[in-house]
C-alpha positions, 0 to 999 in steps of 0.5 A: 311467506316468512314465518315472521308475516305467519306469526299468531298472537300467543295470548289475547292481551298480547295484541294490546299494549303493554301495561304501562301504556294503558296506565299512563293513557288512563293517567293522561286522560284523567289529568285532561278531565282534570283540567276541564274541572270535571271531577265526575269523568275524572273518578269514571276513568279511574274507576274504569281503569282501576276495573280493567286492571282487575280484570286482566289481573284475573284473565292473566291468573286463569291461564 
């Protein structure tokens, strides 16, 4: 087997997406909430993703 197939993740959030792809599916998400005229989801998602971003600010902060 290469040592590309053995490669092991480095840190635990390298194996999500980058950080930019999680803010802008928050944003598609929000913008669809939006859309249906539902304020309360589209707060939760914002508030959900604003939460996720302090903590991987921490996580990130702790290594």
């Amino acid at each position: 087997m290469s040592s590309t197939a053995r490669h092991r993740v480095q840190r635990w959030y390298d194996a999500f997406p980058p950080r930019g792809a999680w803010r802008a599916l928050g944003g598609l998400i929000a913008f669809g909430c939006l859309a249906a005229r539902d304020l309360p989801a589209t707060l939760a998602v914002i508030v959900a993703f604003a939460v996720a971003e302090v903590v991987f600010d921490a996580a990130e902060s702790r290594r």
